[in-house]
N, C-alpha and C positions, 0 to 999 in steps of 0.2 A: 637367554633363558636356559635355565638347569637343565638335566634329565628330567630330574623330579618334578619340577615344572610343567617340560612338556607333556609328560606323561600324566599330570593329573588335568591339565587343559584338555587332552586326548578324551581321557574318559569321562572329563564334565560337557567336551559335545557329543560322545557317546550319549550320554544320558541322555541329552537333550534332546537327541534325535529319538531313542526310545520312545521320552517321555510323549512326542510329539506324533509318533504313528501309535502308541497306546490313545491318548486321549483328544486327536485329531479333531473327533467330531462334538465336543465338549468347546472347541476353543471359542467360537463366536461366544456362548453365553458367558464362558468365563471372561472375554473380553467385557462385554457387556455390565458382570457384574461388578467387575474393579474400577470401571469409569464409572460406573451408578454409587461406587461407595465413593468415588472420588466424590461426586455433586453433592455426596451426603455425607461429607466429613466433618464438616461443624456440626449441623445436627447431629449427629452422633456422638462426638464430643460433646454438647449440650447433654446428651442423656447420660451420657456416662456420669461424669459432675454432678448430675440431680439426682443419679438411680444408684452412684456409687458401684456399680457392678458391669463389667463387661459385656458380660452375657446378655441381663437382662436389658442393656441395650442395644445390643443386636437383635434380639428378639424383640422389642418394641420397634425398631424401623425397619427389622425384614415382615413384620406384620401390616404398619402402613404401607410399605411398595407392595407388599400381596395385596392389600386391597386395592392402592390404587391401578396395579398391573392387572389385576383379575375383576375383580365390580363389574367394571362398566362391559368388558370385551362377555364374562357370565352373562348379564343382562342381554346385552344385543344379541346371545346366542341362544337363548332361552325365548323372550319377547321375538327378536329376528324371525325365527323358524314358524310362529306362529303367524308373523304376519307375510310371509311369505306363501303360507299355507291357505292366507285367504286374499291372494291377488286375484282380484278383478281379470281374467283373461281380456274382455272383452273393453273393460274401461282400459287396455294398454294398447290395444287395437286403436281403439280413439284416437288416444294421445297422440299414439306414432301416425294417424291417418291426419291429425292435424298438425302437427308436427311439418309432414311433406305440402301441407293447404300453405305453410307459412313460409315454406321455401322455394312454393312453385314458378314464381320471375327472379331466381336466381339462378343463373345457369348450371353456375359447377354444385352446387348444392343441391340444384334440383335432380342432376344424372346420380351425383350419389345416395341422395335418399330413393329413388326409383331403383337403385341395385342393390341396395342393403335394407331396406324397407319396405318393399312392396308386400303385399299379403300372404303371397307364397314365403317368404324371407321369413316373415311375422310367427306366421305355422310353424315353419320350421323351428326358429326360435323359444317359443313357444315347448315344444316337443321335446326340445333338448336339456329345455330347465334345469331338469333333474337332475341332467348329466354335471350338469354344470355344479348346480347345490352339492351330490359326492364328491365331485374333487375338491370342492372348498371347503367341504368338511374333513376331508382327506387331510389338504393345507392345513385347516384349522389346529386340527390334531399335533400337526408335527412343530407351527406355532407353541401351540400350550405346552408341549413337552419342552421346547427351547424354554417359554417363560418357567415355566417349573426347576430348570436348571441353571436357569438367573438366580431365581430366589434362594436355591437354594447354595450357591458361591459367596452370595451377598450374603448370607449370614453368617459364613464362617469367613469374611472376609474382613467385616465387619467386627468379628466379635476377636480375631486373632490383632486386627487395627496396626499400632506403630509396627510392629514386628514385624507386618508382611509389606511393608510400604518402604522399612527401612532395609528391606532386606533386597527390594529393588532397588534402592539409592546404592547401595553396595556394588552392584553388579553392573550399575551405568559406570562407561569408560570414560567418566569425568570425576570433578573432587567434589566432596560433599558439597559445598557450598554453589556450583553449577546444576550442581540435581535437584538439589531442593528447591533452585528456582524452576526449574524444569515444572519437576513436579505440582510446584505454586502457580505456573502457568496455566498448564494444565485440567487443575483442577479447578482454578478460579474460573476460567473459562467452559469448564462441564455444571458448573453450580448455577451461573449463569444462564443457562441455555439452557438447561433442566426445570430449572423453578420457573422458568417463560414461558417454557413452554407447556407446564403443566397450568398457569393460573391462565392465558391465551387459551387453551382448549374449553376450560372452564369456563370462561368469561362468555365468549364466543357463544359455548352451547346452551349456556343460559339464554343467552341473548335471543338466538333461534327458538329452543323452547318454549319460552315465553310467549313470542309470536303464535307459535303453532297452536299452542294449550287456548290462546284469545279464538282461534278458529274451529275449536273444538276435536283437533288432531291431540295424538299421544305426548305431548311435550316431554317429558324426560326421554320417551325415544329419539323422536329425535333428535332434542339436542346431547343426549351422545353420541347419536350420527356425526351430527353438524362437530361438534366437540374434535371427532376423529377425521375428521375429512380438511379440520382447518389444523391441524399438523402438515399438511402439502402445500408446500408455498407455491404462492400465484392463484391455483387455481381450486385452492383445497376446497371452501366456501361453494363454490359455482355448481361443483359435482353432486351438491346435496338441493340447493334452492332453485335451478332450473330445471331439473325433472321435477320436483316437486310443484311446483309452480305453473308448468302444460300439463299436470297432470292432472290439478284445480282449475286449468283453464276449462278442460272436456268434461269432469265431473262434477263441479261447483258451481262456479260460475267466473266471467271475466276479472270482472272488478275484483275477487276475493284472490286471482291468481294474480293484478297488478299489484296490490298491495304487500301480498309477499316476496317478490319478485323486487320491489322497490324498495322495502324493510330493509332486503338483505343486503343491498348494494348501498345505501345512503349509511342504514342506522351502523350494520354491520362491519362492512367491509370498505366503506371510506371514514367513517368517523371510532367507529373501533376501533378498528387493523390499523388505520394509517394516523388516528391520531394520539387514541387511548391505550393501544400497546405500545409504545414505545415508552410514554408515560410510566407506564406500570411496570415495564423493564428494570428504567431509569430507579423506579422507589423501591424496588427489589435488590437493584444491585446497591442503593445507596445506602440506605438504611435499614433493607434486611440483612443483607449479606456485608454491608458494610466493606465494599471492595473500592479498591483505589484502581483497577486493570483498566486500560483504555482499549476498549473491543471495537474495531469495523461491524457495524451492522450488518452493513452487503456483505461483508466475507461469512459470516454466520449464517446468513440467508444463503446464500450461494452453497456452504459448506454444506450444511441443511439438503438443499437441493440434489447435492452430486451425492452425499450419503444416503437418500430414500431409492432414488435413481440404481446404484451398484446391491445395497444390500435391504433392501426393502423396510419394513416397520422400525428396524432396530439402526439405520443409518441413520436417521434424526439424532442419535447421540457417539454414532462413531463420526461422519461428519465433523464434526467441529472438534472432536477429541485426536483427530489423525491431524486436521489443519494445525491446530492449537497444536499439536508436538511437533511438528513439519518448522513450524515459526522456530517455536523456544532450540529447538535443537540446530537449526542456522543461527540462527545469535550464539549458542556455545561454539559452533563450528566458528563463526566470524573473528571469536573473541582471540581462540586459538589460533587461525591465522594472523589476527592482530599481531601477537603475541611472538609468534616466530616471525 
């Protein structure tokens, strides 16, 4: 290596290092927003082709991810607030008083509903609500300010396209033709796992809503709930239809609280989740997206898992984007060992 070399290598990680204590607390969503343009790279090329303009195709898909980023989380926080405002104190006393009637001949369950449950607990509970509602509007805040600076990366991400994608192939320590698989990896893989998990939330929260709107519940609330709660693999589903479900048992009636309680495990979550989303996967990736990638499910789901787990909301799409480059970048590494 030259003087001149090193000296311009010197001050390009200078830079870096600047650039990285100036805009340190930006990077998650900029992270965020260059795998969201990745999942959104055909579509975007589709618009470009029909709209003939750059711009105005970045500005039509940073307008659908605002919607679909902001709609529904608006909604739950507008609807949310009010119906939180008209909780039954006393039908949750119930619940939870029946709740401990249905755990009373199990042993370790019954000591722990008696220590976290009992009336005094309940009160207390109860008391601290509130506490509880500010700092989650606190969280919420600092949430919408990250999504605000999603949307707002994704569109100049979006609208600047091959330039800023090939300007990262340049800078990977491989030859073009190893990066752009990379990057094909990559991306096929965030396109995948994007468009699944946005028609699964859908599909899902219809599916609950329905039921609920039949019982004369809020159905679009909840199945936005349901919708956001079956993004958490395993147990996404359970954390919305079993309280719901004791909570119809003490204020409805039985039978109204078996029936949804059974909906959501038969209709839902064994004949949906386990039979109908993979399905729907399969016709997304085959013929929407028209991919030839051969994906591990469990690594996705897994991947999925350990990215909600470390980085909360926005792990569902670092997950599978850290996996997915972890893989394609041992296959270049392998190749090059090959090689020597």
């Amino acid at each position: 290596m030259t003087k001149t070399q090193l000296m311009v290598t010197a001050l390009f990680v200078l830079g870096l290092m600047g650039a990285y204590s100036v805009y340190q607390p930006f990077l998650l969503s900029l992270t965020v927003a260059i795998l969201l343009s990745m999942a959104t790279f055909n579509l975007t090329k589709h618009l470009v082709d029909f709209t003939g303009s750059a711009k105005i195709s970045a500005g039509i898909s940073t307008l659908l991810m605002s919607l679909l980023l902001f709609a529904p989380i608006i909604y739950l926080a507008t609807i949310g607030v009010g119906y939180i405002s008209q909780i039954d104190q006393q039908g949750v006393k119930d619940t939870l008083a029946a709740l401990r009637a249905l755990v009373e001949d199990i042993p370790f369950l019954k000591e722990v509903t008696h220590q976290y449950m009992s009336d005094a607990r309940i009160a207390e509970y109860i008391k601290e609500s509130t506490t509880y509602i500010t700092v989650a509007g606190s969280t919420g805040l600092g949430f919408m300010k990250n999504m605000l600076f999603v949307v707002f990366f994704y569109f100049f991400i979006n609208y600047y396209g091959n330039r800023f994608f090939d300007t990262i192939l340049e800078l990977l320590p491989v030859s073009p033709q190893k990066g752009e698989r990379m990057m094909k990896e990559v991306s096929a893989t965030m396109e995948i796992v994007f468009y699944s998990i946005i028609v699964t939330a859908i599909f899902e929260g219809f599916l609950f809503g329905i039921m609920m709107s039949f019982f004369g519940f809020n159905g679009v609330f909840f199945g936005v709930i349901y919708g956001f709660a079956s993004l958490i693999p395993v147990i996404g589903g359970v954390i919305v239809w079993a309280p719901v479900s004791l909570y119809v048992w003490t204020k409805v009636d039985s039978q109204t609280a078996l029936l949804i309680a059974s909906y959501s495990v038969i209709v839902i979550s064994i004949i949906a989740d386990t039979f109908v989303k993979p399905m729907i996967i399969e016709i997304i990736k085959r013929d929407f997206l028209k991919s030839t990638l051969q994906i591990n499910s469990i690594l996705i789901f897994f991947s999925i898992l350990a990215g909600m787990s470390t980085y909360g909301f926005w792990g569902m799409i670092l997950g599978p984007a850290i996996t997915s480059f972890l893989i394609a970048i041992t296959k270049v590494y392998l190749d090059y060992s090959d090689a020597g």
